[in-house]
C-alpha positions as CSV (number, residue, x, y, z in Angstrom):
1,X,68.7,91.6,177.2
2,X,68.2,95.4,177.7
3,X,70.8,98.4,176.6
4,X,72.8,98.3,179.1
5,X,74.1,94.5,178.4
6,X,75.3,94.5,174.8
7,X,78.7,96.2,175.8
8,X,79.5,93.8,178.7
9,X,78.4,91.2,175.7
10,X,80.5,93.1,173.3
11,X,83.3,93.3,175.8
12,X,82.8,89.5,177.0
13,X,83.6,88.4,173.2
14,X,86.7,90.6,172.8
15,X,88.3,89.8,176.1
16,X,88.0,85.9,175.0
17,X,89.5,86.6,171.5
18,X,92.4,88.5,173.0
19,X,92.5,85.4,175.6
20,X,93.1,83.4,172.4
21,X,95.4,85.4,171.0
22,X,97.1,86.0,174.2
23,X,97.7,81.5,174.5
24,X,99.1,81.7,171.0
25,X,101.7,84.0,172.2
26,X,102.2,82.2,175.5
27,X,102.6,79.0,173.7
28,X,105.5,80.8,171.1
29,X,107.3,82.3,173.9
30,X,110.1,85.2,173.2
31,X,110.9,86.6,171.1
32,X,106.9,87.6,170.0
33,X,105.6,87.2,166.6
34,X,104.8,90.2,165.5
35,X,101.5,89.6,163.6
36,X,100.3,87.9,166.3
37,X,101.5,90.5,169.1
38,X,99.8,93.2,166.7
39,X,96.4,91.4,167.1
40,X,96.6,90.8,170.9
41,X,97.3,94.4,171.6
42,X,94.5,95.5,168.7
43,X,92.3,93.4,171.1
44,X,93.3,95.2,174.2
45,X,92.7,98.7,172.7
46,X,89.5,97.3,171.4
47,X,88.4,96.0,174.6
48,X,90.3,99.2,176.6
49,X,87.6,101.8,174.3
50,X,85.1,99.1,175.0
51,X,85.2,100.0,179.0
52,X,85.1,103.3,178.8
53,X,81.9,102.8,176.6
54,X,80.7,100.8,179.8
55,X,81.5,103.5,182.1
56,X,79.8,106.0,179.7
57,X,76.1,103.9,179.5
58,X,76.4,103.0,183.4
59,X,76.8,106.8,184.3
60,X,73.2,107.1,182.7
61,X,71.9,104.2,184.2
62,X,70.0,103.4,187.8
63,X,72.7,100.1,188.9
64,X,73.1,99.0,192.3
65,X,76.5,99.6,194.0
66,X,77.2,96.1,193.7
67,X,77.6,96.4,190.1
68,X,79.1,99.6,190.1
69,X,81.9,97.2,192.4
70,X,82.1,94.8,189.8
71,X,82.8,97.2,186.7
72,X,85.1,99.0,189.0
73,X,87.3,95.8,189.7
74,X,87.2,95.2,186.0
75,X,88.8,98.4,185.1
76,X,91.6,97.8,187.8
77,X,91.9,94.3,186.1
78,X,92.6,96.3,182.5
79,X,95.1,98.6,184.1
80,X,96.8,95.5,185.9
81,X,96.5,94.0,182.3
82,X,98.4,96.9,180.6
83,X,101.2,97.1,183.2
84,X,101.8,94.1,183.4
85,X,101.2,93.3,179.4
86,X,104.0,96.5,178.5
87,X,106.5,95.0,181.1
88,X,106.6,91.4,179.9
89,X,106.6,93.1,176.5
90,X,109.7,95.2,177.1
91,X,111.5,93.3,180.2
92,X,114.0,90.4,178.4
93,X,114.0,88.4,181.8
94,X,110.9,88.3,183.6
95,X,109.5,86.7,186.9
96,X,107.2,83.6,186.2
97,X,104.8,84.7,188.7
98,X,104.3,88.6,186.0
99,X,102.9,86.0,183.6
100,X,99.9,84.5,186.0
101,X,99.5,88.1,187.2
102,X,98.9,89.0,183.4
103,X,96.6,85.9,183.4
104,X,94.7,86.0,186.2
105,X,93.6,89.7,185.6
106,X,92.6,88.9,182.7
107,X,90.7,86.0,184.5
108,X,89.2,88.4,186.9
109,X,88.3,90.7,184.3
110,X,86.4,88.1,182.3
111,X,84.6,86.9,185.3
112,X,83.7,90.6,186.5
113,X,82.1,91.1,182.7
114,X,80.0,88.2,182.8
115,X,78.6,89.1,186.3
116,X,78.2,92.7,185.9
117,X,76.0,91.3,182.6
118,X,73.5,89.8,184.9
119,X,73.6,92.5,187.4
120,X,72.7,94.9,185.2
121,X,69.9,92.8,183.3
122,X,66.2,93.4,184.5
């Protein structure tokens, strides 16, 4: 493992213990507990700073454009996972299908770390 993989493995862990925290809350439903809703948006701050750690070492580093796709799809998947994360925090009444959006991106974000890891490794 070279330099430029521990923060996709750093940010690889964190996404999967906000995915944790994030089923906990899922499976409690509204209202939130708050203890729990703390963690899960600790996580995404945690993981949030972690990308733009990502983008910092990769703007130093010789990656392909393929790569350079992947970690870009991953940071749309964090934005997608803060709108949609603030509006089922805030909304009472909310679509079913704003929940799988908030899941799948999270999905897709998850899957994007894991192969931007092996495209970056020598």
């Amino acid at each position: 493992m070279n330099n430029i993989q521990l923060p996709f493995l750093v940010e690889g862990i964190l996404i999967l213990a906000a995915a944790g925290f994030g089923l906990l809350l899922r499976r409690k439903g509204k209202p939130y507990g708050k203890g729990k809703l703390v963690v899960h948006l600790f996580f995404f701050l945690w993981f949030a700073t972690g990308f733009g750690f990502i983008l910092y070492a990769l703007s130093a580093a010789q990656i392909s454009v393929v790569a350079w796709g992947v970690v870009t799809l991953m940071g749309l998947a964090v934005v997608t996972q803060l709108v949609s994360g603030l509006v089922l925090l805030f909304v009472k009444s909310t679509a079913k299908s704003l929940p799988r959006i908030h899941l799948t991106s999270a999905i897709v974000m998850f899957v994007c770390d894991v192969a931007a890891f092996f495209l970056t490794g020598s």
